[in-house]
C-alpha positions in Angstrom: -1.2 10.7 8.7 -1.7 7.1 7.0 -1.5 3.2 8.3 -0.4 1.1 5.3 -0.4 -2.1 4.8 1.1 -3.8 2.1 1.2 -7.3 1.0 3.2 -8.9 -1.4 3.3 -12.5 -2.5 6.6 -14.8 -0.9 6.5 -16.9 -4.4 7.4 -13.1 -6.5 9.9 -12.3 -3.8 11.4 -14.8 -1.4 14.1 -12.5 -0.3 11.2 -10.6 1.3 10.9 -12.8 4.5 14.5 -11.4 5.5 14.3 -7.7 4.1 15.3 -4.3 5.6 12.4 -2.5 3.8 13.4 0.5 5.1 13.5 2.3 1.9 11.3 1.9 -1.3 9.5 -1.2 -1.8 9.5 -0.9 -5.6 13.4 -0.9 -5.5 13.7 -3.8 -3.4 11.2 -5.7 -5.9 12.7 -4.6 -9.1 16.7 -4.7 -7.8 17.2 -7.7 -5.4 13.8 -9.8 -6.6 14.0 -8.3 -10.3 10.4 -8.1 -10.9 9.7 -4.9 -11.6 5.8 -3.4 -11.2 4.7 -2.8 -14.4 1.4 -1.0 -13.6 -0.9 -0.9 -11.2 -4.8 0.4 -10.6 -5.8 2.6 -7.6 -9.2 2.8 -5.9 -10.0 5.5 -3.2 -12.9 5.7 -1.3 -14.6 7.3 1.8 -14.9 4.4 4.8 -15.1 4.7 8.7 -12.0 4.2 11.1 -12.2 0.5 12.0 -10.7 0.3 16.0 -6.8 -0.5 15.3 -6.8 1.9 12.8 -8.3 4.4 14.7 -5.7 3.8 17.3 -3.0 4.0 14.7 -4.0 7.5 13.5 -5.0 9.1 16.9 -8.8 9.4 15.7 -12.1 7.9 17.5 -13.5 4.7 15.7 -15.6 5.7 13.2 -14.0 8.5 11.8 -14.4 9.1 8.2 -10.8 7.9 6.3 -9.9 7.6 3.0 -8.4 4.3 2.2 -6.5 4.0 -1.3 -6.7 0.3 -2.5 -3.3 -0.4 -4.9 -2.7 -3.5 -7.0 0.1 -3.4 -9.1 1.2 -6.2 -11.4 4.6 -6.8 -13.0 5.4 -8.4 -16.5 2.5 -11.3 -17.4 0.3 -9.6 -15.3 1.1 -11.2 -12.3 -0.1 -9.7 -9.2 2.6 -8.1 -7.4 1.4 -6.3 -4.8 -1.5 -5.3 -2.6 -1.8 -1.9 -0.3 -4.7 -0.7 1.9 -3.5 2.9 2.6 -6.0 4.6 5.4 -5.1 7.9 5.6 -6.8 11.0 7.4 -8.1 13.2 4.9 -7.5 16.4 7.2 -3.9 15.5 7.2 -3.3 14.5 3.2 -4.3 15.9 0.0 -4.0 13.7 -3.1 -3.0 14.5 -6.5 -3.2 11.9 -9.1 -1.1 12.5 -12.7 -1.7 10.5 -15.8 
């Protein structure tokens, strides 16, 4: 249904390099590293199934995705975090609340 990937700065989190990030990354940040995301600002757009992706998600390269572009920022605005999410959009339905 979606590839992610996520990066997030060593220098925030060092504890990072060694995780288990098997549950949720915003935990880990704000419990072990304490630096909790504050906010963060979310693009989505339409854009074609680049090779590995494609592989990833079982779909022919080229195949119209939706990738959801996150940066979120803890106290001072520093960045926190980055995430390309490419997800099939005839798998996933959205639903943003504000």
């Amino acid at each position: 249904v979606m590839v992610d990937y996520t990066s997030v700065p060593l220098r925030v989190c060092p504890e990072l390099e060694a995780a288990d990030l098997t549950g949720s990354l915003y935990d880990f940040l704000d419990t072990v590293c304490r630096v909790p995301a504050q906010y963060s600002s979310d693009t989505i757009e339409a854009v074609a199934a680049a090779d590995e992706v494609a592989r990833l998600l079982d779909v022919a390269p080229g195949t119209p995705l939706l990738l959801m572009r996150r940066l979120a920022r803890t106290v001072g605005n520093i960045p926190l975090e980055i995430t390309d999410e490419y997800v099939r959009p005839d798998r996933c339905v959205y639903r943003v609340e504000n």
